[in-house]
VOMIMAR-79073 format. One record per residue (C-alpha): residue number from 1; x negated, y, z. Coordinates in steps of 0.02 Angstrom, whole numbers, plus 50000, padded with zeros to 5 digits. Layout:
# VOMIMAR-79073
{NUM,{X,Y,Z}},
...
This chain:
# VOMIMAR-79073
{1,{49318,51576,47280}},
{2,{49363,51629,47087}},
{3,{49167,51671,47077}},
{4,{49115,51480,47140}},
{5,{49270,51418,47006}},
{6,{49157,51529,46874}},
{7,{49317,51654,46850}},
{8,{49263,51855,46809}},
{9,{49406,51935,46882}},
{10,{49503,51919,47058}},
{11,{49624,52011,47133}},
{12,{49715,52040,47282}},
{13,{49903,52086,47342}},
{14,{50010,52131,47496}},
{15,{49864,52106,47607}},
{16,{49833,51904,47604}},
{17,{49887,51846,47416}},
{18,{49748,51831,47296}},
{19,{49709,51785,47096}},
{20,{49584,51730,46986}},
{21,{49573,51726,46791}},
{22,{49465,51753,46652}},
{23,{49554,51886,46579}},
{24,{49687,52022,46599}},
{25,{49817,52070,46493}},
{26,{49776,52243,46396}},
{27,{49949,52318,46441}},
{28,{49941,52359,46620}},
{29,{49993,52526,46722}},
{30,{49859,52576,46849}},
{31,{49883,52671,46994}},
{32,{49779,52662,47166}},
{33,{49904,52749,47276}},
{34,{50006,52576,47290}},
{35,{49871,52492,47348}},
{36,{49911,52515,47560}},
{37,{49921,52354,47644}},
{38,{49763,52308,47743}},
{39,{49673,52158,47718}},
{40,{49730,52016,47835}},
{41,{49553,51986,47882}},
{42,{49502,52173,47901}},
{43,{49616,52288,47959}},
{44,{49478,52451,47906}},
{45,{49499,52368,47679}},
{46,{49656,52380,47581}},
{47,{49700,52219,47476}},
{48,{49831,52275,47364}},
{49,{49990,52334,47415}},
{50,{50204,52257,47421}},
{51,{50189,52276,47249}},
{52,{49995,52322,47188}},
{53,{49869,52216,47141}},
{54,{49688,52274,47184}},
{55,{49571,52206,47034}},
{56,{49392,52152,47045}},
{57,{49263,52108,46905}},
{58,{49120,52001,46940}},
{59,{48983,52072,46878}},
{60,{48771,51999,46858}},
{61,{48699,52102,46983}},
{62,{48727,52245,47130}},
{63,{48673,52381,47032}},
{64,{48834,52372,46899}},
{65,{48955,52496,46881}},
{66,{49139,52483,46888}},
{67,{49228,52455,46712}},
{68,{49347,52617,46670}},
{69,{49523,52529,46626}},
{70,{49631,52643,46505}},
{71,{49765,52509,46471}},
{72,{49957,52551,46530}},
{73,{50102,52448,46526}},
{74,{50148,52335,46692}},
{75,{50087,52146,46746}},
{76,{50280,52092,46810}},
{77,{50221,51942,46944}},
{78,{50365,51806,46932}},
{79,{50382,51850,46735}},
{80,{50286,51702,46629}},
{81,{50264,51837,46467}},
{82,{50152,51948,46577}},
{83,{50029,51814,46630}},
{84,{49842,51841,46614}},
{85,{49761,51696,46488}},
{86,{49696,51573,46584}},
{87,{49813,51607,46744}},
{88,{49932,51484,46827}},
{89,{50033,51541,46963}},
{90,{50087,51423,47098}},
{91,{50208,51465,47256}},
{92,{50158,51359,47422}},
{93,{50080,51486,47538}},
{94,{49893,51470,47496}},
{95,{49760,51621,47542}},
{96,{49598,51622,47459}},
{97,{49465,51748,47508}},
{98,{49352,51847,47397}},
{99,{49183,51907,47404}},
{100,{49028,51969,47331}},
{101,{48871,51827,47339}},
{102,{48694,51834,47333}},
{103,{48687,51817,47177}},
{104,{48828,51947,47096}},
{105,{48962,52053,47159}},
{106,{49142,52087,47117}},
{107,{49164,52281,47076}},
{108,{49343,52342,47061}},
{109,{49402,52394,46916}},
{110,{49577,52463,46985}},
{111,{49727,52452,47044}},
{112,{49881,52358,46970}},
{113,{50053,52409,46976}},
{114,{50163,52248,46967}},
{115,{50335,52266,46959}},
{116,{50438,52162,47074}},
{117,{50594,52041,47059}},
{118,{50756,52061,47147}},
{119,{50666,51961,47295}},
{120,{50480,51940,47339}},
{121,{50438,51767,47362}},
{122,{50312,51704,47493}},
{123,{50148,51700,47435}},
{124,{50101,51658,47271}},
{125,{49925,51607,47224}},
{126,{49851,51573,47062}},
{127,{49746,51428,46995}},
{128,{49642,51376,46854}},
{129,{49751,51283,46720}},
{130,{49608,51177,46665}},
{131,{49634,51061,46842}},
{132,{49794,50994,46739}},
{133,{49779,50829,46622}},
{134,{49862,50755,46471}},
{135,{49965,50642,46553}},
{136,{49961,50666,46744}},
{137,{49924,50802,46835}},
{138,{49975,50887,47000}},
{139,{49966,51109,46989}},
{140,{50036,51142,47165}},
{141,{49973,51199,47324}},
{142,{50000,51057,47483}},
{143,{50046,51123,47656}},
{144,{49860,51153,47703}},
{145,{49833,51255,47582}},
{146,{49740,51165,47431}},
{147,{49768,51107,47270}},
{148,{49817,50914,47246}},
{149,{49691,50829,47135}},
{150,{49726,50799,46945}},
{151,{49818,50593,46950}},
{152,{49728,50467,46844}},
{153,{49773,50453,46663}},
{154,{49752,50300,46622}},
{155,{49838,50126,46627}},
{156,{49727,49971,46694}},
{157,{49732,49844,46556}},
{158,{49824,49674,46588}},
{159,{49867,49530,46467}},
{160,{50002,49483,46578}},
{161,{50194,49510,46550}},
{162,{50263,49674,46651}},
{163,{50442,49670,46717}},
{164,{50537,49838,46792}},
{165,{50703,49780,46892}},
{166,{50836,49869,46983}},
{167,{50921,49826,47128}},
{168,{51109,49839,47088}},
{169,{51219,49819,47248}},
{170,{51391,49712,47186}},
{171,{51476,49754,47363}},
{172,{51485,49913,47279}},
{173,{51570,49857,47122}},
{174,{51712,49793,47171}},
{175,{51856,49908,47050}},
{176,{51725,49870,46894}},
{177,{51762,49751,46734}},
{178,{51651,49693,46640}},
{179,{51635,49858,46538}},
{180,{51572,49950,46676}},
{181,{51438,49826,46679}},
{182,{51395,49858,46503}},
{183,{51409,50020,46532}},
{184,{51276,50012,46672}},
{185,{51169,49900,46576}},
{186,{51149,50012,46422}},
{187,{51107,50151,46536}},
{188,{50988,50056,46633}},
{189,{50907,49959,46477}},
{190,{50870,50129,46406}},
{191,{50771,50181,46549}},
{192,{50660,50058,46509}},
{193,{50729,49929,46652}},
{194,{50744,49727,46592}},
{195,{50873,49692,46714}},
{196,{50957,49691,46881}},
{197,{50929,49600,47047}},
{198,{51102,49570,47100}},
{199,{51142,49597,47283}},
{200,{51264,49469,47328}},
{201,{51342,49452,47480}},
{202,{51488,49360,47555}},
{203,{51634,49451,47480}},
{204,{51758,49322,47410}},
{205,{51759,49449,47253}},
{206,{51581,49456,47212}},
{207,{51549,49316,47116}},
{208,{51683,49349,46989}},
{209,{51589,49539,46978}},
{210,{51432,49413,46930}},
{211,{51501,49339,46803}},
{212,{51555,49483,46725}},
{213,{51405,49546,46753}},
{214,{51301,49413,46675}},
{215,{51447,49407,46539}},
{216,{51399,49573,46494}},
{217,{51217,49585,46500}},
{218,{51224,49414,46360}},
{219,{51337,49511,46241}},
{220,{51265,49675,46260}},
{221,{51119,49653,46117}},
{222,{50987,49729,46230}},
{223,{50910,49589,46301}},
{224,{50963,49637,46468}},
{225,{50916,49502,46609}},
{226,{51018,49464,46773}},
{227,{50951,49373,46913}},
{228,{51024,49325,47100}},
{229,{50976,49434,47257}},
{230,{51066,49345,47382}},
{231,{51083,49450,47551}},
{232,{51061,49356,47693}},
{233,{51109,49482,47823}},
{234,{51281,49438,47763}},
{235,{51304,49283,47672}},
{236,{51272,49128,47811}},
{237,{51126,49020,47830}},
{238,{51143,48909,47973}},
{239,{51209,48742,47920}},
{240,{51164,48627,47764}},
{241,{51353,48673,47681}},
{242,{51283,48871,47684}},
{243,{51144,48804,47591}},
{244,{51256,48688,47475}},
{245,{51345,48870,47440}},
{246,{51195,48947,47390}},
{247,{51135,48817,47275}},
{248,{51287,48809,47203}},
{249,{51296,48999,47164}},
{250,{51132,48987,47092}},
{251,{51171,48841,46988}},
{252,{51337,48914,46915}},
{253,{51230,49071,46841}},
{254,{51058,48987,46785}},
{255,{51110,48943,46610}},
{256,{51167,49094,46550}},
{257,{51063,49178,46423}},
{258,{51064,49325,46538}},
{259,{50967,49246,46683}},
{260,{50801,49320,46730}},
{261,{50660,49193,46717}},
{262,{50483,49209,46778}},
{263,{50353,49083,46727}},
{264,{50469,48973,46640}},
{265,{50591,48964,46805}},
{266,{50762,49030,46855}},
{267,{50708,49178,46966}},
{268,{50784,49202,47120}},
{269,{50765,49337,47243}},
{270,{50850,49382,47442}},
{271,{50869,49518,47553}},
{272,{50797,49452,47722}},
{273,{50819,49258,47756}},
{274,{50674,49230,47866}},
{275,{50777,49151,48009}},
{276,{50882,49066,47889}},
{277,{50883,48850,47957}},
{278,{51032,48792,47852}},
{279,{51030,48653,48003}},
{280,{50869,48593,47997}},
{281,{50798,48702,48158}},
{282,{50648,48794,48056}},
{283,{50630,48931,47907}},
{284,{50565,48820,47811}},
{285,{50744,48726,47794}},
{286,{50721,48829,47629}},
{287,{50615,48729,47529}},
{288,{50733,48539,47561}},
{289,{50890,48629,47564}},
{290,{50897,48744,47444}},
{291,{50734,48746,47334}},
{292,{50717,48575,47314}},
{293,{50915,48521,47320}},
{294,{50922,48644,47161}},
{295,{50761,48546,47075}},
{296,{50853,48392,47101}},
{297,{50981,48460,47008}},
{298,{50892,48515,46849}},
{299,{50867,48693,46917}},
{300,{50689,48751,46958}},
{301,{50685,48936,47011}},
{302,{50541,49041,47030}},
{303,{50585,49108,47240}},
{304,{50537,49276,47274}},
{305,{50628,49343,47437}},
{306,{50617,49489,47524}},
{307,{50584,49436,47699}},
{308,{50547,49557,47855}},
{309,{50423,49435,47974}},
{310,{50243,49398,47999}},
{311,{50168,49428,47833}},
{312,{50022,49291,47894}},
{313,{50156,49150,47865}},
{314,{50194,49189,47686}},
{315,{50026,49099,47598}},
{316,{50082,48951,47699}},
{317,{50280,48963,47671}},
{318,{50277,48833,47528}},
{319,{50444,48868,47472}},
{320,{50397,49048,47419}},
{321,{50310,49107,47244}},
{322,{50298,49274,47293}},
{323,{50378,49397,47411}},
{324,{50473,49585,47371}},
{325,{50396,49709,47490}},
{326,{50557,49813,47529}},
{327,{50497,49929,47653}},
{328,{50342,49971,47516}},
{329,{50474,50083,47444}},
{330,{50444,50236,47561}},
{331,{50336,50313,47697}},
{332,{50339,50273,47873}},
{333,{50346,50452,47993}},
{334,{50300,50606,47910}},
{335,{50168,50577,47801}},
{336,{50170,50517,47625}},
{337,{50187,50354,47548}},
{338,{50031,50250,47541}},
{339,{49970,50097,47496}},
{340,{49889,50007,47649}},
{341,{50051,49897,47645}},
{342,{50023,49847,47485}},
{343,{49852,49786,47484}},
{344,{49908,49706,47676}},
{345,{50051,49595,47561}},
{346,{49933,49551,47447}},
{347,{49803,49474,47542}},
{348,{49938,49379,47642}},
{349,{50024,49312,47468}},
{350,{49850,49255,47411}},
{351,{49875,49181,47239}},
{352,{50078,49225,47246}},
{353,{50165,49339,47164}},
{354,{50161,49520,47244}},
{355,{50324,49597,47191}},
{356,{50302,49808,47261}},
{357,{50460,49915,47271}},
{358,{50487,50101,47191}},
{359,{50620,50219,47261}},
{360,{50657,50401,47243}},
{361,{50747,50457,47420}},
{362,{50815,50372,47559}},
{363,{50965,50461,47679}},
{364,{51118,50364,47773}},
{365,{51217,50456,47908}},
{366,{51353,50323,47945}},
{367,{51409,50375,48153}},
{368,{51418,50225,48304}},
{369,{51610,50191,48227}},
{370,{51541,50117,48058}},
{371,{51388,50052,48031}},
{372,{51273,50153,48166}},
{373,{51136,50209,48039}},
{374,{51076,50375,48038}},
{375,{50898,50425,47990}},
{376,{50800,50442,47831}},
{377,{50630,50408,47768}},
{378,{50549,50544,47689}},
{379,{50562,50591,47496}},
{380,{50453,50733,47505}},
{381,{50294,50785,47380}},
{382,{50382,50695,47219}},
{383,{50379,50511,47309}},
{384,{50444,50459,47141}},
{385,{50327,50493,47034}},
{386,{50180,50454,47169}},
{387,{50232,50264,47213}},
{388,{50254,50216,47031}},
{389,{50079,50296,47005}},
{390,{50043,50182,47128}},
{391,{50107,50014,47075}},
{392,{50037,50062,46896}},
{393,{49878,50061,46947}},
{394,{49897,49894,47039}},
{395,{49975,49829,46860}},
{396,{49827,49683,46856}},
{397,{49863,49612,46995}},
{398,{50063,49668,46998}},
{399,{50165,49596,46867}},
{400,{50355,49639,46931}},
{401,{50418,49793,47018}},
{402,{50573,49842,47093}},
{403,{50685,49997,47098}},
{404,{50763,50025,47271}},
{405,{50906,50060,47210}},
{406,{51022,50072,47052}},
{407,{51181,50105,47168}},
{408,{51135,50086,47343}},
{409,{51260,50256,47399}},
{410,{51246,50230,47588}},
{411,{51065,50231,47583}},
{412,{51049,50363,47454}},
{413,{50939,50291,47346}},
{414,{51055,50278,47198}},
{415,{50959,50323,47029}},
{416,{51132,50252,46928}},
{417,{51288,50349,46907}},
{418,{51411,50379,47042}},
{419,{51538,50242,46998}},
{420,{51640,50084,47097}},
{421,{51658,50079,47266}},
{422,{51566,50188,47395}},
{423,{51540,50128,47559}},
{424,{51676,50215,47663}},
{425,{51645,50395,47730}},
{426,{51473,50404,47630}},
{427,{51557,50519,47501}},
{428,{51512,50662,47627}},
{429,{51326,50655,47554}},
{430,{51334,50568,47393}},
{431,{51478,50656,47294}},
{432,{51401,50819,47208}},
{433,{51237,50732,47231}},
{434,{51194,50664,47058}},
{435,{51039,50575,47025}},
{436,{51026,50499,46855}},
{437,{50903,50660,46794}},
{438,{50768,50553,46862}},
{439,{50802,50421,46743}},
{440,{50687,50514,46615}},
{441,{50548,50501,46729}},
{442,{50615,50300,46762}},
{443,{50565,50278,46576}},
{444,{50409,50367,46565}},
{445,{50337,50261,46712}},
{446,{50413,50110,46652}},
{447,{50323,50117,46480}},
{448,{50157,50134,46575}},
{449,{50170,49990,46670}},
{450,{50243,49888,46556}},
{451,{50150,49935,46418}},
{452,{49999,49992,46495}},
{453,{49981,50160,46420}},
{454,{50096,50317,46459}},
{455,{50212,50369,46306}},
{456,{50196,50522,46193}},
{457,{50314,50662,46262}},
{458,{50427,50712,46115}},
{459,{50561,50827,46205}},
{460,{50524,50964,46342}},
{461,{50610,50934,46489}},
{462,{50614,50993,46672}},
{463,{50678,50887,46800}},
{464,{50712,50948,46980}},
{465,{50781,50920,47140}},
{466,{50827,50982,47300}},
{467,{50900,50947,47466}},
{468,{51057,51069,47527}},
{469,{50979,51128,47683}},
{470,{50819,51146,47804}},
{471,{50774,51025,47889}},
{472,{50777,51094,48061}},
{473,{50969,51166,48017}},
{474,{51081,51128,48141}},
{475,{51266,51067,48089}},
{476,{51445,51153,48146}},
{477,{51545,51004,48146}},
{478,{51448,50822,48116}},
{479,{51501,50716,48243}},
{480,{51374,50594,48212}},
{481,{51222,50713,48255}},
{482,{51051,50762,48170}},
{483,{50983,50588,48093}},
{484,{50818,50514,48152}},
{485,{50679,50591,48048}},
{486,{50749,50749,47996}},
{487,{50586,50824,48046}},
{488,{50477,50720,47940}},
{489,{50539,50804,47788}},
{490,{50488,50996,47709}},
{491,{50582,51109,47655}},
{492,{50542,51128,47429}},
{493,{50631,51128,47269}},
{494,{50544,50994,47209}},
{495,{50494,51001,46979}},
{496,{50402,50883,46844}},
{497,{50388,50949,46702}},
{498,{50345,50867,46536}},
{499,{50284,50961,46404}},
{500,{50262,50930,46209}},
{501,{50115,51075,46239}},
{502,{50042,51220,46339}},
{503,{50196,51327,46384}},
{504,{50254,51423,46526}},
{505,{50396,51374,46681}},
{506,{50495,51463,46789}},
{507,{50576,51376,46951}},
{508,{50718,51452,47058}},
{509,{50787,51419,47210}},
{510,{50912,51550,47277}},
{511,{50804,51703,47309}},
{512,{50628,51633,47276}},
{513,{50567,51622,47102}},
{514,{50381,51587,47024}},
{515,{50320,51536,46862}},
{516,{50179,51435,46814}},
{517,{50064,51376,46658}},
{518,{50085,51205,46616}},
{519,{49966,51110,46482}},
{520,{50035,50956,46377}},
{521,{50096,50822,46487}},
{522,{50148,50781,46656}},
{523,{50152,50913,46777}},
{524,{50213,50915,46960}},
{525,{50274,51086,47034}},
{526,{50381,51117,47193}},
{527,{50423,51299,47278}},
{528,{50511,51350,47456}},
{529,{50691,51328,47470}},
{530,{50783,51477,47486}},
{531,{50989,51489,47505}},
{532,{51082,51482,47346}},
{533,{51071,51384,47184}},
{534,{50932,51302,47084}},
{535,{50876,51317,46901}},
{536,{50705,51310,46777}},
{537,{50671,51378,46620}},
{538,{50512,51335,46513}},
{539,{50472,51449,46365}},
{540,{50346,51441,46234}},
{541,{50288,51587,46130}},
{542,{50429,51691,46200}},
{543,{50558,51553,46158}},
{544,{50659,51460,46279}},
{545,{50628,51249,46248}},
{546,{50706,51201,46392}},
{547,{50814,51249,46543}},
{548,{50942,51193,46676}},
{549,{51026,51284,46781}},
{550,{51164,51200,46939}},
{551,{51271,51356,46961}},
{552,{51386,51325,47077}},
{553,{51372,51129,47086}},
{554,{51223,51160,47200}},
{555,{51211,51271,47338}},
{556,{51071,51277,47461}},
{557,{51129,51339,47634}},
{558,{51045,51383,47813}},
{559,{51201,51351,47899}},
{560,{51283,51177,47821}},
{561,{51456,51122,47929}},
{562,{51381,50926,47924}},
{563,{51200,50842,47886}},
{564,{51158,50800,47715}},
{565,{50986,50742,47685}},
{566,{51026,50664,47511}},
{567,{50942,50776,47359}},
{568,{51030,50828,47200}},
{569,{50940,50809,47040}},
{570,{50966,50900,46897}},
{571,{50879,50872,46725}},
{572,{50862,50988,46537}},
{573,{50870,50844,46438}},
């Protein structure tokens, strides 16, 4: 294997964990007596030992001799200074078997004494640092024991205007004024988000928590945009006066200088609505009752719902421009997120507007005395980072995306602070659980699709998170029982890393530690979850850049007293 990926020197550790590089470091201690753990794949050879590294040149032809080493010192696995040039180590399990070919051999040279930290790890395995990119790149190893493929680096080109929105829930929002609004929309508008999708439902409160809203977003200086999500699984569409309510929330709203437009029309947006009448016996009691009765009175929107039905109707659903594909926002079972769905909505829209949907996690655990939901969809392998990949490279054909959700805590999708109202008895996974961290990876995604090339990087900065238990942990005391799914998801610390230049990064969780060698850029790293606390460190030339560390806000456990399948995410920046 290092031969075929034209490396000179392999070695081999604690029977099954093996290296390749181009170099080794000239302070190393050698010393063949801690070399005693047979190979996993013959029992009669010794590959390395708990702590000794058997090392093996690769040499032209059969008749070489082994190189004499004379160097001491020690090669410290898990410490980033002591890294061979050339060498990037990466935890995930993966075994790669060395040999001699036709062509050359490998001759060992000696053995290597490697000092080891408080706790070994499980296997770490090291790969070439040339697979990573200047912008994208993944360095880990995936369950099966190979290394994901280097993401695409650039941005398809489109002359069309590119609009990032996040779903804001108002239920949620009902203790804010109008400065918490601003306060949310700076935070949001520096993420690189235009506005919010506001989830209205039929709260006698809510639409004064719009219109401070929309009052904030016009005086906030930012440019900010607001437009209408009206939820449909609450508000009430049966008779012509529901629909003479909706028009008339629209209405009040579409002349603010805050209102989203799209195409030169008030945009409008739902969650669900597909059996919505308002009276008139069919779905399509949307376009005379409400999308025409607002035309009539000055207001043309631009309708863009989120509807859960046959996706073979929408091309011929006249009242729609387009359609928000909520589900798009996550993977289905235990695989990860893909975009089958995607290309399915699009050739059902035809010529309408495709609107895909971006989300970091998904967990609710609410028990048969609230709202009955209890399963999750799985977050796993940076799903972040790999469906905006994903709607950026659909950017000609996509022109508006969605981020499930700014505040959503029940579902815990959240990527805004924890502030307002939380859904009762949802506290027990989303306090402690901060995600706003991500938000640096919001706005490095958000530039690329709206501008159609990724940004510079101009700070170092680690991002992480991690659930706070397996998945297959079972719960003291949760009354409301192990949530549907729970075995879809793995069990990893999961990194990204951007980094002004080359440097080195160390990731902890509780016992397990491993560093790696990152190049300038985006890089993707995850390791196994062990009990205790999480932090990262990334150093350059023997100086720390950046670091973050939970201490005791985080603590990973094997035996948790309820379910919590929510992540925390912590950030350097």
């Amino acid at each position: 294997m290092c031969e075929d990926k034209g490396y000179s020197f392999a070695g081999v550790e604690f029977g099954e964990e093996c290296y390749c590089g181009s170099s080794i470091p000239t302070t190393i201690t050698y010393s063949d007596g801690n070399c005693n753990v047979a190979c996993t794949g013959d029992s009669t050879e010794m590959c390395g030992g708990g702590w000794g590294l058997d090392l093996y040149e690769l040499v032209s032809s059969a008749s070489a001799s082994s190189c004499e080493a004379t160097a001491t010192g020690s090669l410290t696995v898990g410490n980033a200074i002591a890294l061979p040039v050339g060498l990037t180590v990466v935890a995930g399990g993966l075994t790669v078997g060395v040999g001699p070919s036709s062509a050359s051999v490998s001759t060992k040279l000696a053995s290597i004494t490697t000092s080891p930290p408080a706790t070994k790890a499980a296997s770490v395995t090291v790969i070439p640092t040339a697979i990573t990119s200047a912008s994208v790149s993944d360095v880990v190893n995936t369950a099966s024991g190979t290394t994901a493929p280097a993401d695409p680096t650039t941005v398809p080109t489109s002359g069309d205007t590119h609009n990032v929105w996040g779903h804001h829930m108002v239920g949620n929002t009902y203790p804010y004024t109008q400065a918490n609004w601003l306060s949310d929309i700076q935070a949001a508008s520096s993420y690189g988000i235009d506005g919010f999708a506001l989830n209205m439902g039929s709260d006698s409160w809510q639409p004064a928590r719009i219109a401070d809203a929309y009052a904030a977003a016009a005086s906030s200086g930012t440019g900010f945009k607001l437009f209408l999500s009206l939820d449909m699984t609450s508000l009430s569409c049966a008779s012509s006066s529901d629909a003479a309510n909706l028009v008339g929330i629209v209405k009040q709203f579409a002349s603010s200088s805050a209102q989203a437009m799209h195409n030169g029309k008030i945009l409008v947006s739902t969650f669900a609505g597909s059996d919505c009448t308002f009276g008139t016996g069919s779905s399509n009691g949307w376009q005379g009752s409400f999308v025409n009765a607002l035309s009539s009175q000055g207001v043309d929107i631009f309708f863009v719902p989120s509807l859960f039905s046959d996706i073979s109707t929408f091309s011929s659903n006249t009242w729609m421009d387009g359609e928000l594909n909520w589900n798009s926002g996550w993977p289905s079972g235990g695989s990860d997120i893909a975009t089958a769905g995607d290309t399915d909505y699009m050739a059902a829209l035809g010529s309408k507007e495709y609107m895909p949907a971006i989300s970091p996690f998904f967990y609710t655990h609410f028990g048969a005395n609230s709202w009955n939901k209890n399963w999750l969809y799985r977050g796993d392998d940076w799903l972040y980072c790999t469906r905006w990949e994903q709607v950026i490279a659909m950017r000609e054909s996509v022109k508006m995306a969605e981020i499930l959700t700014w505040n959503d805590y029940g579902e815990s999708s959240y990527i805004g602070p924890i502030e307002g109202a939380l859904p009762a008895g949802s506290d027990a996974w989303v306090d402690g659980f901060d995600h706003t961290g991500i938000n640096v990876l919001t706005k490095y995604y958000a530039t690329a699709f709206k501008t159609g090339s990724y940004p510079t990087i101009t700070a170092d900065t680690i991002i992480m998170w991690s659930r706070p238990h397996p998945h297959d942990a079972t719960a003291s005391d949760d009354s409301v029982g192990q949530p549907t799914g729970w075995d879809w998801t793995d069990d990893y610390l999961y990194a990204v890393v951007l980094a002004q230049s080359n440097a080195i990064v160390s990731l902890t969780s509780g016992s397990n530690t491993a560093s790696y060698s990152v190049s300038a850029g985006l890089t993707k790293l995850k390791i196994a979850s062990s009990p205790g606390s999480m932090s990262a460190q990334m150093t350059r030339s023997g100086n720390v850049v950046a670091s973050y560390s939970a201490g005791s806000a985080f603590t990973y456990t094997d035996s948790p007293s309820t379910y919590n399948f929510n992540y925390m995410v912590g950030s350097s920046s």
